[in-house]
LOMILO-866826 format. One record per atom (N, C-alpha, C): residue in one letter; atom name; x, y, z. Coordinates in nm, 2 decimals, decimal comma. Layout:
R vodo numar     xx     yy     zz
R    A    CA      X      Y      Z
...
% end
This chain:
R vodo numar     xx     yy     zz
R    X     N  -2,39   3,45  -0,49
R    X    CA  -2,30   3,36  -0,42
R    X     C  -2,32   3,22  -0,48
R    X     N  -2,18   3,14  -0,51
R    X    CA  -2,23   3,02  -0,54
R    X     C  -2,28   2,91  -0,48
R    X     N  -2,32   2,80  -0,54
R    X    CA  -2,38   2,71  -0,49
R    X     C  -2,27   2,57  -0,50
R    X     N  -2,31   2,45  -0,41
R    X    CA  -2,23   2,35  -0,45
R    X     C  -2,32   2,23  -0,49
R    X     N  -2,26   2,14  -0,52
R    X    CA  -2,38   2,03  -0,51
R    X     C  -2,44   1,99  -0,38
R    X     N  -2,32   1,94  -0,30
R    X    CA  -2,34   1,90  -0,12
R    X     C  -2,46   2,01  -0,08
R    X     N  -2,46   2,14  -0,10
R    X    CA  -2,55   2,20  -0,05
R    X     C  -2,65   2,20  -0,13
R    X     N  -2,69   2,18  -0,21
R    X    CA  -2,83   2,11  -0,29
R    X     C  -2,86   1,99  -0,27
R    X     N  -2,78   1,96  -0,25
R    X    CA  -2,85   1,80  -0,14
R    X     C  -2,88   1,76  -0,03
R    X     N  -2,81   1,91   0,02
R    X    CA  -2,85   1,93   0,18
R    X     C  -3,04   1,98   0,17
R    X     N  -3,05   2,01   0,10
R    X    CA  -3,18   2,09   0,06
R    X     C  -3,30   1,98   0,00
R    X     N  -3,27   1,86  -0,04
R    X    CA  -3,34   1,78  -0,06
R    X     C  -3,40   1,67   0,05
R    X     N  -3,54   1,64   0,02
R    X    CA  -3,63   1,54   0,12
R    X     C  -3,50   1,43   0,18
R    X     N  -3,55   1,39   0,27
R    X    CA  -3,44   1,25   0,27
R    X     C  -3,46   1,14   0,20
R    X     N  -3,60   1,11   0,14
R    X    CA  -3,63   1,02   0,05
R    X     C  -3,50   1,02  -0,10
R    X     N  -3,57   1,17  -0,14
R    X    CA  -3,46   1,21  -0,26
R    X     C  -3,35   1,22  -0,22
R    X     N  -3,27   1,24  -0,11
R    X    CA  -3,11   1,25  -0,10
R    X     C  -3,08   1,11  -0,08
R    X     N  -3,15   1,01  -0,03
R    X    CA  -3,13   0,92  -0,03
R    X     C  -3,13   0,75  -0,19
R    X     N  -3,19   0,85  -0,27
R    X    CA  -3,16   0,82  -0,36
R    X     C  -3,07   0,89  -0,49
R    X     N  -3,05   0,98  -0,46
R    X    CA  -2,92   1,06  -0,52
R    X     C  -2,80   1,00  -0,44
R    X     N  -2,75   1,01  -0,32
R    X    CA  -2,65   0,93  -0,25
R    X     C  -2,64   0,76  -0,33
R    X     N  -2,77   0,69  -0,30
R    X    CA  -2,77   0,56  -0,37
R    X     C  -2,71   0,54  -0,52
R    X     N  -2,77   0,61  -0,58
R    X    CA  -2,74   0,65  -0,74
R    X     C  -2,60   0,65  -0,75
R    X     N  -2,55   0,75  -0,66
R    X    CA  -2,41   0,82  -0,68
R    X     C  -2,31   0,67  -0,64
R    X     N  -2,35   0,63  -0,53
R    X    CA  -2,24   0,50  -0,49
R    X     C  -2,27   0,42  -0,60
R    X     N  -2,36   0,37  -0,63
R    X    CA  -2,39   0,31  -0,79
R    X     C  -2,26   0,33  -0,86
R    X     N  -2,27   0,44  -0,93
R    X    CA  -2,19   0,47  -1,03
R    X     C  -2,06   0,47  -0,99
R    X     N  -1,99   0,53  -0,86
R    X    CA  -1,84   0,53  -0,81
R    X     C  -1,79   0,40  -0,84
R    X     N  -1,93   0,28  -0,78
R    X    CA  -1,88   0,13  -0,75
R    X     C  -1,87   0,07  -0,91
R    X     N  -1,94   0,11  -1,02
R    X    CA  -1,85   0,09  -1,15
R    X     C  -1,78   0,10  -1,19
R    X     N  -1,72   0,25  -1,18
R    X    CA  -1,57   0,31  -1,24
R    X     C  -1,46   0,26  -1,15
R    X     N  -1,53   0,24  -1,05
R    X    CA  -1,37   0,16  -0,97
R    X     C  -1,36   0,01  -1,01
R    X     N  -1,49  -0,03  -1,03
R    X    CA  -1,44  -0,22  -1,10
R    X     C  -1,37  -0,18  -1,24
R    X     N  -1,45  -0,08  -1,30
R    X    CA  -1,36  -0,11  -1,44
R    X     C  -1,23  -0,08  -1,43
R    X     N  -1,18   0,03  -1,37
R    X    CA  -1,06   0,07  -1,30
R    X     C  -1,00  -0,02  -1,31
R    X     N  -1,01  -0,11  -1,17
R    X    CA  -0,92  -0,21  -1,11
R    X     C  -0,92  -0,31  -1,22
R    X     N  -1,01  -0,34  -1,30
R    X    CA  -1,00  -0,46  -1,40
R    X     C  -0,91  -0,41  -1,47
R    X     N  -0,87  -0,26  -1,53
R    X    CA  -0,74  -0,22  -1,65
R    X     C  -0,62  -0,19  -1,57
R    X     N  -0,66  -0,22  -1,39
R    X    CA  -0,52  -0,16  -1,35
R    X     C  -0,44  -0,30  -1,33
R    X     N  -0,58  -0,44  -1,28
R    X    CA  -0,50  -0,52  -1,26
R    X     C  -0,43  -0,59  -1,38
R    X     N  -0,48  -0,60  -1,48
R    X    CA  -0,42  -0,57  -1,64
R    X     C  -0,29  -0,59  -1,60
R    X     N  -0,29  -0,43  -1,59
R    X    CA  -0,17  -0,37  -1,56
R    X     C  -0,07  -0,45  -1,54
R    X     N  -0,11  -0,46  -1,38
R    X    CA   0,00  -0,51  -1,26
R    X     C   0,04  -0,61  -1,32
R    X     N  -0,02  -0,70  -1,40
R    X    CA   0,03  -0,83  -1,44
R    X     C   0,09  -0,82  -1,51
R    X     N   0,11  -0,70  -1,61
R    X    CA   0,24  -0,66  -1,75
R    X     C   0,18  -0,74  -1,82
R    X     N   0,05  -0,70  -1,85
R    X    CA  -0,04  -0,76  -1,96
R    X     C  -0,07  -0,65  -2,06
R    X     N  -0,08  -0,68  -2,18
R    X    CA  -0,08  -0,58  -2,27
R    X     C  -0,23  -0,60  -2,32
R    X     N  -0,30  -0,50  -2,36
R    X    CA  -0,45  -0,51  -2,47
R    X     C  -0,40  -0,62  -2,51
R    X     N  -0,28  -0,63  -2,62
R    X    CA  -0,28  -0,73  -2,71
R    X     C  -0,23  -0,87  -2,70
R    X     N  -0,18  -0,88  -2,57
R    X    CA  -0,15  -1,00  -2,55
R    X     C  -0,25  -1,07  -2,47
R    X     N  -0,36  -0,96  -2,38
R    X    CA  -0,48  -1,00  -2,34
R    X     C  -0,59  -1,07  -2,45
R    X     N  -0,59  -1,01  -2,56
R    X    CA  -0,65  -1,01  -2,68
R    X     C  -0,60  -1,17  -2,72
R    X     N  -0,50  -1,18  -2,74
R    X    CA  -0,45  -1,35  -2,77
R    X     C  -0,52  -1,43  -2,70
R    X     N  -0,51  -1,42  -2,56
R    X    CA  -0,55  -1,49  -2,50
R    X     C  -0,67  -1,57  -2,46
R    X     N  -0,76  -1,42  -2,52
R    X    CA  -0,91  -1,43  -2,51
R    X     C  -0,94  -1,51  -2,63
R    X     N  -0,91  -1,50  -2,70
R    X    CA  -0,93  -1,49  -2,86
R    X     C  -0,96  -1,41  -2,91
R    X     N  -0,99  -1,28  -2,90
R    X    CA  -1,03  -1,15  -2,94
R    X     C  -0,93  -1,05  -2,98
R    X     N  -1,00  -0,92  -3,04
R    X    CA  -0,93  -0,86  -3,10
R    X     C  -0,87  -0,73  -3,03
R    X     N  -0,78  -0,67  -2,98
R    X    CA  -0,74  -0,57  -2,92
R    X     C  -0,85  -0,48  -2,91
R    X     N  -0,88  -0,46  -2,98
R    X    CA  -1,01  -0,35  -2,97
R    X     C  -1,12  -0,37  -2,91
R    X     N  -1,17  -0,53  -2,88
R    X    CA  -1,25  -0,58  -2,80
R    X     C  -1,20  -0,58  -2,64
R    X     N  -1,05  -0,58  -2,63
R    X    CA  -1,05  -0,56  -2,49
R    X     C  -1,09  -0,42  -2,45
R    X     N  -1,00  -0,36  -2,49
R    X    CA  -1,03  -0,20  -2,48
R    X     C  -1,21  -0,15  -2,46
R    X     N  -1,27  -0,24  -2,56
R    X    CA  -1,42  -0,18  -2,49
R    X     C  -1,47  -0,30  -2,41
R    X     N  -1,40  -0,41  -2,34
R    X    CA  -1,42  -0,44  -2,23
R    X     C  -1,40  -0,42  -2,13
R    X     N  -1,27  -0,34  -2,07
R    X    CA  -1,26  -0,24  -1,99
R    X     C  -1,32  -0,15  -2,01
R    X     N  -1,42  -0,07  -2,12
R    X    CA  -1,48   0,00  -2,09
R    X     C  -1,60   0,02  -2,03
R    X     N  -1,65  -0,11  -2,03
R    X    CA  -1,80  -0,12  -2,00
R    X     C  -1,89  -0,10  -1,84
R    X     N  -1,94  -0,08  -1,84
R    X    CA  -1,98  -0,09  -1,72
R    X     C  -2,08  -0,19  -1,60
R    X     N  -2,10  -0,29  -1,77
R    X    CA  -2,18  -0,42  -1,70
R    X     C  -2,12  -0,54  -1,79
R    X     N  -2,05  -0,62  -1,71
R    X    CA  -1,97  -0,72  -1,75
R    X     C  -2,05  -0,88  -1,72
R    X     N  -2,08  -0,99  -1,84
R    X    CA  -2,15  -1,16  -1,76
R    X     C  -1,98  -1,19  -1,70
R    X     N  -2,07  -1,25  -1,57
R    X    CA  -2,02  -1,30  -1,54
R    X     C  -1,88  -1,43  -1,61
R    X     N  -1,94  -1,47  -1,72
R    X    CA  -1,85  -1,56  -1,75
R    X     C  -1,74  -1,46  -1,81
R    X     N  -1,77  -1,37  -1,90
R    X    CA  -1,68  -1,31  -1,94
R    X     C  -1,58  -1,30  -1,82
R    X     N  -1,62  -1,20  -1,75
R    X    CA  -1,52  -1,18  -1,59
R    X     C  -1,47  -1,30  -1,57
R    X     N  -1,52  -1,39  -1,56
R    X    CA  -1,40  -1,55  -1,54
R    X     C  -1,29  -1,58  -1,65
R    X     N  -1,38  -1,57  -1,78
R    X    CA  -1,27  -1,57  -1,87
R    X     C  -1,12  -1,48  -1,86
R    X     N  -1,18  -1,34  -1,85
R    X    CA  -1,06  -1,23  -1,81
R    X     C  -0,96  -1,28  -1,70
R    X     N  -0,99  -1,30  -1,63
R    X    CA  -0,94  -1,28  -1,47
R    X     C  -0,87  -1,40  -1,51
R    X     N  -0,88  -1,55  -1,60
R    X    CA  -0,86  -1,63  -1,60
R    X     C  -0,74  -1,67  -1,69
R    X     N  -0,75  -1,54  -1,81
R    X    CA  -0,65  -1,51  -1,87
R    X     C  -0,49  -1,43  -1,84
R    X     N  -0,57  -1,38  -1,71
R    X    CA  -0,46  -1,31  -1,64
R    X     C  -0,39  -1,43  -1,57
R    X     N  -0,44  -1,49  -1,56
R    X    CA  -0,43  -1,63  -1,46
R    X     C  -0,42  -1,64  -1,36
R    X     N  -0,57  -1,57  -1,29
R    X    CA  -0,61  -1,62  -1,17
R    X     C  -0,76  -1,66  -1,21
R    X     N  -0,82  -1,69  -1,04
R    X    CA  -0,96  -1,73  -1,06
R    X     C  -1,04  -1,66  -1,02
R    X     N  -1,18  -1,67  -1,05
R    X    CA  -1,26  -1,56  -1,01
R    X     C  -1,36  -1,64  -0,84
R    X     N  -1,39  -1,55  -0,78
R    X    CA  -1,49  -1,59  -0,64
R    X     C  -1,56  -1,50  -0,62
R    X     N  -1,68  -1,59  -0,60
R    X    CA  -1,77  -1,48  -0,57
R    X     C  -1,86  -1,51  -0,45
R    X     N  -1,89  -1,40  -0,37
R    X    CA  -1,89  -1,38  -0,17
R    X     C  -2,05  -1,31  -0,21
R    X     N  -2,14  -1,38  -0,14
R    X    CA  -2,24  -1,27  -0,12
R    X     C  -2,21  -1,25   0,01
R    X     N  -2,26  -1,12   0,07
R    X    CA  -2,22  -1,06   0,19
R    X     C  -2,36  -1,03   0,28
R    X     N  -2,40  -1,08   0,38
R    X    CA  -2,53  -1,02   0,44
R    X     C  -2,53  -0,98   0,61
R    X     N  -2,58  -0,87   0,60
R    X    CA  -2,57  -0,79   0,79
R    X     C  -2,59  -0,94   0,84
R    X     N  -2,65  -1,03   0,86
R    X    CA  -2,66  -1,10   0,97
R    X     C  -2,65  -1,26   0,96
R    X     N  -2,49  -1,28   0,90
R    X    CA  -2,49  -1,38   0,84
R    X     C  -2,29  -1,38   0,80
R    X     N  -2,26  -1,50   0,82
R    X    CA  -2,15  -1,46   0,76
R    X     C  -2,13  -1,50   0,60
R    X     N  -2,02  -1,44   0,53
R    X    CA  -2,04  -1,44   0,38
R    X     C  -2,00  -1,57   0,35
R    X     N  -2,10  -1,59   0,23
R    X    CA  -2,16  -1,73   0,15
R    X     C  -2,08  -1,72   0,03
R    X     N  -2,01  -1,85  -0,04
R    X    CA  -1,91  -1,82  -0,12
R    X     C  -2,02  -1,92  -0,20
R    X     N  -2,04  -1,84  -0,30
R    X    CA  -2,13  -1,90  -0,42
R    X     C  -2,01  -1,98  -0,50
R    X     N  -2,11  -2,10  -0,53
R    X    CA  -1,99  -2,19  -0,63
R    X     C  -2,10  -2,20  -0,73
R    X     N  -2,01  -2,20  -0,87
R    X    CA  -2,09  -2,25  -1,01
R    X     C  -2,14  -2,15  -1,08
R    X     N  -2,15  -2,05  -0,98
R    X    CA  -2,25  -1,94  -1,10
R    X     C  -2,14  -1,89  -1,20
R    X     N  -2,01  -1,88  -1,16
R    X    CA  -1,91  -1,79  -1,25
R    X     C  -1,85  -1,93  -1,32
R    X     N  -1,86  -2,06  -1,35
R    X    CA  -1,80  -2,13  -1,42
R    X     C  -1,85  -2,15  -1,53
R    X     N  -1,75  -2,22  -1,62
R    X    CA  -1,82  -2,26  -1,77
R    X     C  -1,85  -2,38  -1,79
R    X     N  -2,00  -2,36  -1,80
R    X    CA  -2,09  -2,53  -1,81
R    X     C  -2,11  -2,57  -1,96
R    X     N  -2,05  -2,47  -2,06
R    X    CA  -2,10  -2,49  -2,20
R    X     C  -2,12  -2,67  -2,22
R    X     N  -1,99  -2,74  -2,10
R    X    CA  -2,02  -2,87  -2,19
R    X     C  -2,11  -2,97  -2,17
R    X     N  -2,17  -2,93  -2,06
R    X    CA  -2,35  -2,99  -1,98
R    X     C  -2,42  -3,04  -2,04
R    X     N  -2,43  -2,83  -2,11
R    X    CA  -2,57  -2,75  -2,19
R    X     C  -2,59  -2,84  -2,35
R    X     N  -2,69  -2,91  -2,38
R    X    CA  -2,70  -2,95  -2,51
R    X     C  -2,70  -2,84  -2,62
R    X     N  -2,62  -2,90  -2,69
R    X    CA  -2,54  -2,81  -2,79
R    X     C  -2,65  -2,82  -2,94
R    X     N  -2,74  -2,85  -2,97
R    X    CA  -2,78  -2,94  -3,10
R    X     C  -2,99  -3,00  -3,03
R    X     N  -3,02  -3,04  -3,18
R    X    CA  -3,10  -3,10  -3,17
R    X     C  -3,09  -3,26  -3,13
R    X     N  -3,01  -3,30  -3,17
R    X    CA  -2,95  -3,47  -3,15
R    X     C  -2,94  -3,48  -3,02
R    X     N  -2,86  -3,38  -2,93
R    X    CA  -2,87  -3,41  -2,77
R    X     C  -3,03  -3,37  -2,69
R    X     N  -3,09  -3,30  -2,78
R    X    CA  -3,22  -3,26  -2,70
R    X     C  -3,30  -3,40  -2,71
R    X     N  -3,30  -3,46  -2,82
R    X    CA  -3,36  -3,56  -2,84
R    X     C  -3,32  -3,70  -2,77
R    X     N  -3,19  -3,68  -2,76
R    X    CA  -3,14  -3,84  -2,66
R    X     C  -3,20  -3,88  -2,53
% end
């Protein structure tokens, strides 16, 4: 008789199912950002290559930007920015209402000393 997975996990400690379950939402919660990042692409009637202009990059660089599965955050601002909207970011906690982080997703390049001449000033 066969077996399935559900019922091999039925068969595991709860420590281990509970880290096979964890694992598994892990990975779903990847493939659906990358997803939604080539779907919202999409919806916008944005092309690889007119995404690629915009970034300054090469068609081929988008394509394995939607592929990835761990994206900096600035990149993600850049993207989403190119599409032309903005990025937000919510932390979320049981007992608390959600905290809208400012700054972490923006571009500070022009702050940050670029050179030895500004370290020294």
């Amino acid at each position: 008789m066969a077996t399935n997975v559900d019922d091999n996990i039925k068969k595991l400690r709860p420590l281990q199912r509970k880290k096979v379950e964890t694992r598994a939402a892990e990975l779903m919660a990847e493939e659906m950002t990358l997803r939604e990042l080539r779907e919202l692409r999409q919806a916008r009637k944005l092309t690889q290559v007119r995404m690629a202009k915009k970034l300054g990059i090469t068609q081929d660089s988008v394509s394995r930007l939607e592929q990835r599965s761990d994206l900096l955050l600035s990149t993600l601002r850049k993207t989403i920015e190119a599409m032309g909207g903005t990025l937000s970011l919510v932390a979320q906690f049981p007992d608390r209402e959600p905290v809208m982080l400012s700054g972490i997703a923006e571009d500070d390049s022009e702050s940050k000393p670029t050179g030895r001449r500004h370290a020294l000033a």
